[in-house]
N, CA, C and O atoms as a GROMACS GRO file, in nm:
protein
  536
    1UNK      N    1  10.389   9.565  11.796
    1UNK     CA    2  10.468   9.652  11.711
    1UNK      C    3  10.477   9.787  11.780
    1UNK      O    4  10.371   9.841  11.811
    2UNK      N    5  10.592   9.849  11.806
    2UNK     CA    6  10.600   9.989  11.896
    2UNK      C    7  10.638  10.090  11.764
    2UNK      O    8  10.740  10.079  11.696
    3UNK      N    9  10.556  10.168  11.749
    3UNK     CA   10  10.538  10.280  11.647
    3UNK      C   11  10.506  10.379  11.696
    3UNK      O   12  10.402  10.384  11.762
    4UNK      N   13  10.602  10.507  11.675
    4UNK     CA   14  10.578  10.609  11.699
    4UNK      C   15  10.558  10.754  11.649
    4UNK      O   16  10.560  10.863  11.706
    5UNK      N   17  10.534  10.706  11.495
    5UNK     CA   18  10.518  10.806  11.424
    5UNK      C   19  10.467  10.722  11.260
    5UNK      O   20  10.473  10.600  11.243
    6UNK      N   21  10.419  10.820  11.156
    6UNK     CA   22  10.393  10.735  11.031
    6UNK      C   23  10.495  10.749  10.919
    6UNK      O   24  10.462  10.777  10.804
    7UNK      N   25  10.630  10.727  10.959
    7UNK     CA   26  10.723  10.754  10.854
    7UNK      C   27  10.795  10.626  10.845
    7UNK      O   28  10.847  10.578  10.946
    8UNK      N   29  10.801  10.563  10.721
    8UNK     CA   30  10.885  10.413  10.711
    8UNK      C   31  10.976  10.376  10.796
    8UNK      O   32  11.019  10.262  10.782
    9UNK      N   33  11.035  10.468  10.912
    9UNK     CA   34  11.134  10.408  10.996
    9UNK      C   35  11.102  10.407  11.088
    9UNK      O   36  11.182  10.369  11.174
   10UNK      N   37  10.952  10.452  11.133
   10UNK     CA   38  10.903  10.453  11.300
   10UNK      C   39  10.833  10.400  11.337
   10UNK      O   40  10.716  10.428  11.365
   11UNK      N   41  10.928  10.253  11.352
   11UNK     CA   42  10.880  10.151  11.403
   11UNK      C   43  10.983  10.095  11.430
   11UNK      O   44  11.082  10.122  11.362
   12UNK      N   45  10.994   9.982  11.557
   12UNK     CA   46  11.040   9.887  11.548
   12UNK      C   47  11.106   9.753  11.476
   12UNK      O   48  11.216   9.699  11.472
   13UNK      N   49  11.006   9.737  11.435
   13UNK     CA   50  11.031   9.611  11.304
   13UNK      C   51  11.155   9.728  11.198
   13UNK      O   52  11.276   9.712  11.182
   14UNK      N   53  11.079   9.824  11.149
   14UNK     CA   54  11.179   9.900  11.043
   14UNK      C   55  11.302   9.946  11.166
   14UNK      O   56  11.410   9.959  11.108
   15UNK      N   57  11.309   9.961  11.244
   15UNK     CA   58  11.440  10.008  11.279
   15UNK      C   59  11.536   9.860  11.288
   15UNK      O   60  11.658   9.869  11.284
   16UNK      N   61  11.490   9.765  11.296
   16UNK     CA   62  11.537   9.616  11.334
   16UNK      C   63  11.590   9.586  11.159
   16UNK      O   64  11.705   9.555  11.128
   17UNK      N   65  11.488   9.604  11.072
   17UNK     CA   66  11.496   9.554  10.958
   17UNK      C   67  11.646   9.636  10.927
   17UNK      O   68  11.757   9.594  10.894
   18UNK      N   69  11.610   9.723  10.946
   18UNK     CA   70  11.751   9.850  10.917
   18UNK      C   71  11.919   9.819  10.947
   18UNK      O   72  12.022   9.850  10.886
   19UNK      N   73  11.893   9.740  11.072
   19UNK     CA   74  11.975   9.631  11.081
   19UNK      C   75  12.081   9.521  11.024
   19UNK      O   76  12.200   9.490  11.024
   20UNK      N   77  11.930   9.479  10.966
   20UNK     CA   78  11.984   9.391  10.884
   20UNK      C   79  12.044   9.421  10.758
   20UNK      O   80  12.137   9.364  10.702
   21UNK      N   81  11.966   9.536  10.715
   21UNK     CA   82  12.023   9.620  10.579
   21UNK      C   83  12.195   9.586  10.583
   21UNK      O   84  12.271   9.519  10.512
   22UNK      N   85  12.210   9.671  10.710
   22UNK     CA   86  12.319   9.716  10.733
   22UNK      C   87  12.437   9.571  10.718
   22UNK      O   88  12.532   9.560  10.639
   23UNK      N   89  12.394   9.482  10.813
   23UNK     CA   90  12.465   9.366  10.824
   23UNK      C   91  12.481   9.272  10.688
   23UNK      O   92  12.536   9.161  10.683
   24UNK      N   93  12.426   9.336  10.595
   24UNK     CA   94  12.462   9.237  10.459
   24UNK      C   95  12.545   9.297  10.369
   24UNK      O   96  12.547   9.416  10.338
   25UNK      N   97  12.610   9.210  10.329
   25UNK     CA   98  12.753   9.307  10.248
   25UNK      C   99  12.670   9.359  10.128
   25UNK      O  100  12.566   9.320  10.074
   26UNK      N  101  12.771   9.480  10.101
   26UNK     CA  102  12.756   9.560   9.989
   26UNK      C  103  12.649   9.520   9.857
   26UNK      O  104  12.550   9.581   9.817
   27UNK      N  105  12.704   9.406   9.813
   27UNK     CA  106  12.676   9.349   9.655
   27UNK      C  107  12.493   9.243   9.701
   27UNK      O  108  12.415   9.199   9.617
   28UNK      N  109  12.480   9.234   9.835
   28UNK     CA  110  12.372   9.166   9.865
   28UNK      C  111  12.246   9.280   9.895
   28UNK      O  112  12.127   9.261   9.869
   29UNK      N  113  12.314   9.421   9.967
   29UNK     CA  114  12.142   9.478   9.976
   29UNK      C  115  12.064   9.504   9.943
   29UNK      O  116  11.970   9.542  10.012
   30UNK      N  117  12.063   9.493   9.734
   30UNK     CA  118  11.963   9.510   9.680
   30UNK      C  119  11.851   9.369   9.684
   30UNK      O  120  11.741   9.358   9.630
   31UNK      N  121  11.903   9.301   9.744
   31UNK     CA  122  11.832   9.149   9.743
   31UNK      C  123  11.785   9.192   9.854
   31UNK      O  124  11.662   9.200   9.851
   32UNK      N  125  11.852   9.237   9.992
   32UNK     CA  126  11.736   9.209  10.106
   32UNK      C  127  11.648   9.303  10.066
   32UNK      O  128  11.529   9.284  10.092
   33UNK      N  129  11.677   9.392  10.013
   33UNK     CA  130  11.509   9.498   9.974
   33UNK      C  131  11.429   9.448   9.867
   33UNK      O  132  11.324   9.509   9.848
   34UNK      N  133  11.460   9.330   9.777
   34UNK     CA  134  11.412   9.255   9.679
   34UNK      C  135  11.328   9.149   9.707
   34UNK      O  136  11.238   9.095   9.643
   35UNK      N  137  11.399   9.124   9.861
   35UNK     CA  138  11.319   9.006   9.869
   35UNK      C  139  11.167   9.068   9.968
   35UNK      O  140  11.052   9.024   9.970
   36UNK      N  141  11.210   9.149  10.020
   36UNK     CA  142  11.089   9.260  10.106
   36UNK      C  143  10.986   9.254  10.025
   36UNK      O  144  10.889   9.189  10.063
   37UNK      N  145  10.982   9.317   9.903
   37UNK     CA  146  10.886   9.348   9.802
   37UNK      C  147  10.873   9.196   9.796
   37UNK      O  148  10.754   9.176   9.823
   38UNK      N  149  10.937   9.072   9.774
   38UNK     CA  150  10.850   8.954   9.675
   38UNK      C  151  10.811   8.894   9.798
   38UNK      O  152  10.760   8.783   9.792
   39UNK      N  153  10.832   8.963   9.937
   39UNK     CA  154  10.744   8.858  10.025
   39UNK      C  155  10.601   8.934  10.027
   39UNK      O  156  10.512   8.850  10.045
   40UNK      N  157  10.564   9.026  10.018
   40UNK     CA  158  10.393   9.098   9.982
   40UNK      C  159  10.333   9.066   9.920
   40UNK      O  160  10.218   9.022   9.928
   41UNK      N  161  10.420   9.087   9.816
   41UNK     CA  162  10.374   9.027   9.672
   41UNK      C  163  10.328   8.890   9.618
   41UNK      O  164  10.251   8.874   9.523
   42UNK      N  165  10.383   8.802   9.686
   42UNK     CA  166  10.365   8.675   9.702
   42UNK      C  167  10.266   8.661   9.776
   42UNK      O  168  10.218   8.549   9.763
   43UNK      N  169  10.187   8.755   9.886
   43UNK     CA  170  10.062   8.670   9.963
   43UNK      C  171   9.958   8.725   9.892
   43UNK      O  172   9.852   8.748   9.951
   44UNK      N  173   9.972   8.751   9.772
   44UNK     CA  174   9.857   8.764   9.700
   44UNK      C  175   9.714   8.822   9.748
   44UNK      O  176   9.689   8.938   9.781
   45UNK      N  177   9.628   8.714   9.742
   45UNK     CA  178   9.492   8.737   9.821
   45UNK      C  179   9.488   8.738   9.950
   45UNK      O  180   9.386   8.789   9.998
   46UNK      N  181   9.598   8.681  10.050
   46UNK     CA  182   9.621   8.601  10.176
   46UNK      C  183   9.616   8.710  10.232
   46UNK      O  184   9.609   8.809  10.160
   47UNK      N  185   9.619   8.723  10.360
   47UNK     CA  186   9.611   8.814  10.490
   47UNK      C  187   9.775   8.815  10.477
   47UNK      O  188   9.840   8.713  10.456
   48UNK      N  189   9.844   8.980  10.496
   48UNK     CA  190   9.903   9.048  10.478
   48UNK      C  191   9.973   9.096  10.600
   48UNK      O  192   9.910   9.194  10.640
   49UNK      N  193  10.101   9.064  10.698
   49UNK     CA  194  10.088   9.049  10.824
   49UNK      C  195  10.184   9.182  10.855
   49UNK      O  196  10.302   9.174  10.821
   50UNK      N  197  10.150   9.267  10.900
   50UNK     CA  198  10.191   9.404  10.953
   50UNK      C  199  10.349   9.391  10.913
   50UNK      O  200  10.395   9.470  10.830
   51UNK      N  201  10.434   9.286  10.976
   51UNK     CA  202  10.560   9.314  10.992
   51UNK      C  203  10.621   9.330  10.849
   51UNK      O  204  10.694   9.412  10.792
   52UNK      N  205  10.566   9.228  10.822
   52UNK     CA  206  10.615   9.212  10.627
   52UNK      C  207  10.613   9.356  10.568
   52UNK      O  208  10.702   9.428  10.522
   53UNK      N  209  10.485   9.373  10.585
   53UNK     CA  210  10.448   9.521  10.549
   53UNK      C  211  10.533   9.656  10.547
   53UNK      O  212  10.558   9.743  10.464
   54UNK      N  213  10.559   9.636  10.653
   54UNK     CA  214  10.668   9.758  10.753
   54UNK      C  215  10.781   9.749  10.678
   54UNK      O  216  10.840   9.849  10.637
   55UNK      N  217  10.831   9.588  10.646
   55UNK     CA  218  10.971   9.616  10.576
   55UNK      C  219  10.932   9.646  10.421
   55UNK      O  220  10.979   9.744  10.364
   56UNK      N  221  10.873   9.585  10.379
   56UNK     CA  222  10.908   9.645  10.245
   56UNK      C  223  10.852   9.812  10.223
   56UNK      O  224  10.920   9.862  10.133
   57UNK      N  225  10.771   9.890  10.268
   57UNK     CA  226  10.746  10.032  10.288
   57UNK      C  227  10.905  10.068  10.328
   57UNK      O  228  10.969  10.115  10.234
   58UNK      N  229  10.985  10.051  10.468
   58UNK     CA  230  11.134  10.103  10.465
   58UNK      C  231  11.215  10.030  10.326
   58UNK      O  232  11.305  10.071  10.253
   59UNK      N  233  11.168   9.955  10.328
   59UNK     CA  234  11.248   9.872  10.138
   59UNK      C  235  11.262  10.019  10.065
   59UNK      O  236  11.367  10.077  10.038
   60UNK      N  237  11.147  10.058  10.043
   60UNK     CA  238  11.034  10.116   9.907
   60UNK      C  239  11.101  10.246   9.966
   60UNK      O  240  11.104  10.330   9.876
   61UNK      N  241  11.162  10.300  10.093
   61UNK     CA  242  11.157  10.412  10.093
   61UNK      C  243  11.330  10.461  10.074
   61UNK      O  244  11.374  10.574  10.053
   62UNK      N  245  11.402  10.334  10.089
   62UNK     CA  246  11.536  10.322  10.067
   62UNK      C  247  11.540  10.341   9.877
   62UNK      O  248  11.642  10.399   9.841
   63UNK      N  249  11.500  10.325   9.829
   63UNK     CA  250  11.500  10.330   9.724
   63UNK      C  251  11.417  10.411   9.635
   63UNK      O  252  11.430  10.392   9.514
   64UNK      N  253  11.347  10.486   9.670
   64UNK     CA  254  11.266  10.571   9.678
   64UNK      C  255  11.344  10.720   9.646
   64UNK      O  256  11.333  10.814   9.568
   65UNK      N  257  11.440  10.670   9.772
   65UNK     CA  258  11.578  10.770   9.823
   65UNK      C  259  11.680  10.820   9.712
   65UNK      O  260  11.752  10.920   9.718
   66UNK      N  261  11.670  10.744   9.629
   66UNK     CA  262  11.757  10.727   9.522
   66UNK      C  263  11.695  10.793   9.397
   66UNK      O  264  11.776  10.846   9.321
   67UNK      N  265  11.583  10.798   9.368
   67UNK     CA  266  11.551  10.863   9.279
   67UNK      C  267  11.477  10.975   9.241
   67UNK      O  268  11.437  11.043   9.335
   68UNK      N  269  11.445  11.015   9.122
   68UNK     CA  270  11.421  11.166   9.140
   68UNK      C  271  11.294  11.240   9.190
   68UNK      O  272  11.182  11.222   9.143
   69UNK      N  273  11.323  11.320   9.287
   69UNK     CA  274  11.229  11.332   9.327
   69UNK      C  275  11.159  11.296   9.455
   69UNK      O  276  11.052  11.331   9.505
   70UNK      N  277  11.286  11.188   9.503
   70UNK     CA  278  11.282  11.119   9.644
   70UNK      C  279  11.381  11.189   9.798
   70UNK      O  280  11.496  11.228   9.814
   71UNK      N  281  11.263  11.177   9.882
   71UNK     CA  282  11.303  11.230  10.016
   71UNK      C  283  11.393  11.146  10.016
   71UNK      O  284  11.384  11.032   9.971
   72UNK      N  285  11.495  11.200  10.069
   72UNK     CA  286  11.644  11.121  10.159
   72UNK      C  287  11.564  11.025  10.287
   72UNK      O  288  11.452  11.028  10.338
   73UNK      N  289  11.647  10.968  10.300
   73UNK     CA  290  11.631  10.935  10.453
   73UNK      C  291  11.723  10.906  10.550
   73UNK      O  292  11.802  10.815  10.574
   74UNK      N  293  11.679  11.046  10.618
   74UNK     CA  294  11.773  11.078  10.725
   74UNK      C  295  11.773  11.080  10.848
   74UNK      O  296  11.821  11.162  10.926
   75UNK      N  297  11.694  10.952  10.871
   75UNK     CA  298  11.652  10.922  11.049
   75UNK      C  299  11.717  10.835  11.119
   75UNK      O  300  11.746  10.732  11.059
   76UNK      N  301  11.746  10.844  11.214
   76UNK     CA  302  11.859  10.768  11.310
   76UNK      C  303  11.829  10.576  11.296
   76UNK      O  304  11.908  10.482  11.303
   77UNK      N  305  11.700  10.580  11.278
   77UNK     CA  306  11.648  10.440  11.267
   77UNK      C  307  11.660  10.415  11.133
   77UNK      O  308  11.560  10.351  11.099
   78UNK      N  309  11.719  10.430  11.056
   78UNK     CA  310  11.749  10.377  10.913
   78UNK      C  311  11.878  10.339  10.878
   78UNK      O  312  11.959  10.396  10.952
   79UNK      N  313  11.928  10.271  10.800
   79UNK     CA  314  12.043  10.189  10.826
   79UNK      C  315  12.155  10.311  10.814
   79UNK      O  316  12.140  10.422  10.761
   80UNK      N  317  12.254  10.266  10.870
   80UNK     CA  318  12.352  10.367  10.888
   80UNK      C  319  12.462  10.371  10.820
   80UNK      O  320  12.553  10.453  10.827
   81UNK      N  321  12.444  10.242  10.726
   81UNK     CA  322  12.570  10.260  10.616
   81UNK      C  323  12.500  10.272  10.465
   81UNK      O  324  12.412  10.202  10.414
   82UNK      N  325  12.585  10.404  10.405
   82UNK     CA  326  12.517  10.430  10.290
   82UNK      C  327  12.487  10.280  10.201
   82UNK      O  328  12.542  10.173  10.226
   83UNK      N  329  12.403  10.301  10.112
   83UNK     CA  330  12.331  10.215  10.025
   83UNK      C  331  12.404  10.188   9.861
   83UNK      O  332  12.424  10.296   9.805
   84UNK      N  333  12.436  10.095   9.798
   84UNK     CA  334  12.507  10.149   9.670
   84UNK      C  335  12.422  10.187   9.590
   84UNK      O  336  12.342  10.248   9.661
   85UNK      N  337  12.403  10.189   9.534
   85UNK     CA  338  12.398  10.237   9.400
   85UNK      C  339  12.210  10.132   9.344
   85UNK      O  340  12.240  10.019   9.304
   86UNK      N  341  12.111  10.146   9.342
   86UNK     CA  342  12.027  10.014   9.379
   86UNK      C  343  11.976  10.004   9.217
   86UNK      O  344  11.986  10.097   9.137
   87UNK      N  345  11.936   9.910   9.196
   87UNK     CA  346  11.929   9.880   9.035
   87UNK      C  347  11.782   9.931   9.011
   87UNK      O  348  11.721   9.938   9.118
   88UNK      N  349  11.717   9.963   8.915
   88UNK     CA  350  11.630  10.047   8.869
   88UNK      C  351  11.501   9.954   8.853
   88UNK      O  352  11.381   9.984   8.850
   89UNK      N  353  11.564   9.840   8.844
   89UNK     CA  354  11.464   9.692   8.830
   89UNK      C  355  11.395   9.639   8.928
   89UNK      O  356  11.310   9.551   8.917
   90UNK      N  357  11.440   9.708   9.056
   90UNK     CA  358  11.353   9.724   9.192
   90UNK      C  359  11.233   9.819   9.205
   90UNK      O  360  11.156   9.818   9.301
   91UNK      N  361  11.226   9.890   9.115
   91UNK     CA  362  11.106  10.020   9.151
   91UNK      C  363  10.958   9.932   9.103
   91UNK      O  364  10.856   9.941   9.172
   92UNK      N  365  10.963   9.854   8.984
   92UNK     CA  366  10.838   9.791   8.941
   92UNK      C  367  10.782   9.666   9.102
   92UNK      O  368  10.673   9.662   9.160
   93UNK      N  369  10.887   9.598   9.124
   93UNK     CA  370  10.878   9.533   9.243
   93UNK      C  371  10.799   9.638   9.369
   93UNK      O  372  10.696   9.625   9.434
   94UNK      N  373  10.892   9.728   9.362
   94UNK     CA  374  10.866   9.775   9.488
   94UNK      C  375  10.684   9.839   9.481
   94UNK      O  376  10.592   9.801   9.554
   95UNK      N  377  10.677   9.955   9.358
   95UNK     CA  378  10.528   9.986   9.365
   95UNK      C  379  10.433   9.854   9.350
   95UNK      O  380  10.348   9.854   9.440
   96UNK      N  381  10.424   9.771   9.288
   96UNK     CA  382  10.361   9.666   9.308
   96UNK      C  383  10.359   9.602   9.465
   96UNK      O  384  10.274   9.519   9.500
   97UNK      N  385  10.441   9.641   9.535
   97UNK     CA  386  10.476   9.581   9.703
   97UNK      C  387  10.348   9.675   9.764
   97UNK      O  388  10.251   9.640   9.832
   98UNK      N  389  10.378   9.781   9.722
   98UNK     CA  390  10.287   9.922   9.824
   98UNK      C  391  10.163   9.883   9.774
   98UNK      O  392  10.083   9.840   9.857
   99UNK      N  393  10.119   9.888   9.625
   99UNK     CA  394   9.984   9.867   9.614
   99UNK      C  395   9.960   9.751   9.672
   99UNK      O  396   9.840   9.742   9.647
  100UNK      N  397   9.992   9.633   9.746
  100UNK     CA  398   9.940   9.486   9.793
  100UNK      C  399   9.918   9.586   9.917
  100UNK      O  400   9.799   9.606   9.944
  101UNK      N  401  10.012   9.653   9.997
  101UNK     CA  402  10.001   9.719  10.172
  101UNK      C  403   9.888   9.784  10.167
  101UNK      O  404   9.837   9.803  10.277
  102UNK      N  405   9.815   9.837  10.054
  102UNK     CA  406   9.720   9.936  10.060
  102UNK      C  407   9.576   9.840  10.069
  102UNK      O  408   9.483   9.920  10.081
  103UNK      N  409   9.540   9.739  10.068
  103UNK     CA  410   9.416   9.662  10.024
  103UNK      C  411   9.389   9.544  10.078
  103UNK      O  412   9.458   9.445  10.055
  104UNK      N  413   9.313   9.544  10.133
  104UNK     CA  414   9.303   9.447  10.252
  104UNK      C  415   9.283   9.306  10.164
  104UNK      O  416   9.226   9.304  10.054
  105UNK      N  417   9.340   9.187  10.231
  105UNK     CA  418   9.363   9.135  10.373
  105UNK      C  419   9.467   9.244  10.427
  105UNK      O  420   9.523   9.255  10.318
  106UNK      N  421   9.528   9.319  10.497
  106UNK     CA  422   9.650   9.389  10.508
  106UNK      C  423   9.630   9.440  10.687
  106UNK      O  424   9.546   9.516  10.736
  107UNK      N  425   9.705   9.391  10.730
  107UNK     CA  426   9.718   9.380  10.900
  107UNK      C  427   9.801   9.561  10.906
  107UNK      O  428   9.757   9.634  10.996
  108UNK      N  429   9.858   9.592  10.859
  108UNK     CA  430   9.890   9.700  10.871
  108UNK      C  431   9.799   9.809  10.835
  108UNK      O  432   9.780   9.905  10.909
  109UNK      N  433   9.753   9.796  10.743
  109UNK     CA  434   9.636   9.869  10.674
  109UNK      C  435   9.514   9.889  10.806
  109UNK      O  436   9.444   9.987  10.827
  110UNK      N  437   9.519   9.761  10.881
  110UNK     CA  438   9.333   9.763  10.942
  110UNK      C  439   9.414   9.865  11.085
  110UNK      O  440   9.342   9.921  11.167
  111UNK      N  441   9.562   9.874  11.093
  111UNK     CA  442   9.622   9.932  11.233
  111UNK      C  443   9.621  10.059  11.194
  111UNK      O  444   9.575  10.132  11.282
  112UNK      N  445   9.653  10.111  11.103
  112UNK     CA  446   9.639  10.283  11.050
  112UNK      C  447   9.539  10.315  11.081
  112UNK      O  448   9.517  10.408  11.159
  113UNK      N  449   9.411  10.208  11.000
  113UNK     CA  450   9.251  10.289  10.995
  113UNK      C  451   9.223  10.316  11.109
  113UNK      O  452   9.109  10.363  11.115
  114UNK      N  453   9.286  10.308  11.233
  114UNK     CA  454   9.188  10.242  11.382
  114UNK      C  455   9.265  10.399  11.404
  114UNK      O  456   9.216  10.469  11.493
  115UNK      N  457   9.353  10.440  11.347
  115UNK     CA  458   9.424  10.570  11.443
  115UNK      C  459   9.442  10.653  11.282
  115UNK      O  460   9.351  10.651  11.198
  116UNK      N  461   9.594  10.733  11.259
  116UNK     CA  462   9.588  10.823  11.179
  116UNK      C  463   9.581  10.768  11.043
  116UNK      O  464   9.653  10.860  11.003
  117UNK      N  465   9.559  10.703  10.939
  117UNK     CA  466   9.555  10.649  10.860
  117UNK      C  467   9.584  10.740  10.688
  117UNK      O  468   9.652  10.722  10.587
  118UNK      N  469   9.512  10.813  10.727
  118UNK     CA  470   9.468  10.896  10.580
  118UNK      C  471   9.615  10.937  10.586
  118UNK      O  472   9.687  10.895  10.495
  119UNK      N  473   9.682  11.032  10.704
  119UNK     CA  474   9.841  11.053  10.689
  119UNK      C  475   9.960  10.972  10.655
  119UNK      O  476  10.066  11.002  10.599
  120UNK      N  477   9.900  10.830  10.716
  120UNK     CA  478  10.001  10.697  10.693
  120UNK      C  479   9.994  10.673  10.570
  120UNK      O  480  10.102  10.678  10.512
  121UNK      N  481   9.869  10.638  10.486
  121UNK     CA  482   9.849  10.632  10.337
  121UNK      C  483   9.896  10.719  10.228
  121UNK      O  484   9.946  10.680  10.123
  122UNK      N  485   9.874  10.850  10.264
  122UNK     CA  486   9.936  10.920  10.169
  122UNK      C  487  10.069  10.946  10.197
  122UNK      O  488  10.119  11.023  10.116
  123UNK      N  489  10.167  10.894  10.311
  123UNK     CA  490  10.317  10.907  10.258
  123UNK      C  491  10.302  10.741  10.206
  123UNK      O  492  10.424  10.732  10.222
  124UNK      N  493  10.271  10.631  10.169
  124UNK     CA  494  10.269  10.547  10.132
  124UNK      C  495  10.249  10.550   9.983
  124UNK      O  496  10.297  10.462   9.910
  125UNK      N  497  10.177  10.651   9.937
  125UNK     CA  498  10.142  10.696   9.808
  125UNK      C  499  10.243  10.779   9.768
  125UNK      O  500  10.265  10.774   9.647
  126UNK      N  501  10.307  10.848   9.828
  126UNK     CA  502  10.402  10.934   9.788
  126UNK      C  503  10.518  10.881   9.757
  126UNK      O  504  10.593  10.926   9.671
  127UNK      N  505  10.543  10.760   9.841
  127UNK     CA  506  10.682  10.652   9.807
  127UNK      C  507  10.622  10.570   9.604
  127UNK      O  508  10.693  10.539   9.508
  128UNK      N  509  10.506  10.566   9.616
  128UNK     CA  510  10.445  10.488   9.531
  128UNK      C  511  10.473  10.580   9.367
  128UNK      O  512  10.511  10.566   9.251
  129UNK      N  513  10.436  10.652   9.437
  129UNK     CA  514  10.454  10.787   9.304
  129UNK      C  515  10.586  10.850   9.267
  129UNK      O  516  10.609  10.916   9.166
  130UNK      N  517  10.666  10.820   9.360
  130UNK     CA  518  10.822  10.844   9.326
  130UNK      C  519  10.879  10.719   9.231
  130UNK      O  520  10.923  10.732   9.117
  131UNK      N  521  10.867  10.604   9.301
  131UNK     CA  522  10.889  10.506   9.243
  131UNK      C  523  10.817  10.460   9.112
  131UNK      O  524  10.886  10.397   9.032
  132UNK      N  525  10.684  10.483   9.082
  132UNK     CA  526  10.612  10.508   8.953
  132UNK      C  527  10.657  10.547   8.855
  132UNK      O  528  10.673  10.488   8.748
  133UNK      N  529  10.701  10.732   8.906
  133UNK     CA  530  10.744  10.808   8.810
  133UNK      C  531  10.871  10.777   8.765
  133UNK      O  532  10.905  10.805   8.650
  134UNK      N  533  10.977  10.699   8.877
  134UNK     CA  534  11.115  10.732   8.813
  134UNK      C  535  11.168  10.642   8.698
  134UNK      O  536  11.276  10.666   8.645
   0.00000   0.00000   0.00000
């Protein structure tokens, strides 16, 4: 995974995922960020594999974006065609996604701790708490 910073788009996988955002018509991208969150969510107790991870955090932060109180996102690695309008029925999905990234088994989680972590976690919390509150 080539990461170069701790913000949902600096990475690889999220700039790739961003991609795909982009490449799905209009009326479908609340599903690819829907399905981000129910693939975390779904490994339950299971070991938690970095990449998964990565997308639903850029999921969580696309939508995040949208509500009050939420940083934009305005980085070259994030999809480049605006987002519509995302249904409100994604935010319970999505904080439930972040709390699974935070608690091990979590392959992303054990790659933070080894380097900056405490910084990676708390913008992870901060997506969590936007989406909480809104």
């Amino acid at each position: 995974m080539g990461t170069w910073d701790i913000g949902p788009f600096d990475s690889d996988t999220a700039a790739d995922f961003s991609y795909r955002v982009d490449e799905a018509p209009a009326e479908k991208k609340a599903e690819v960020l829907r399905a981000t969150f129910r693939d975390v969510i779904e490994t339950g107790e299971e070991y938690l594999d970095a990449d998964v991870a990565v997308e639903a955090i850029a999921s969580a932060a696309l939508l995040a974006a949208q509500c009050p109180g939420g940083d934009p996102v305005t980085t070259s690695y994030a999809p480049k065609d605006p987002l519509p309008s995302l249904p409100a029925a994604l935010r319970p999905e999505a904080v439930a996604a972040l709390d699974r990234v935070l608690v091990e088994p979590s392959e992303l989680l054990e790659l933070w701790e080894e380097s900056d972590g405490e910084a990676w976690k708390a913008g992870v919390r901060k997506l969590r708490a936007v989406l909480a509150g809104a």
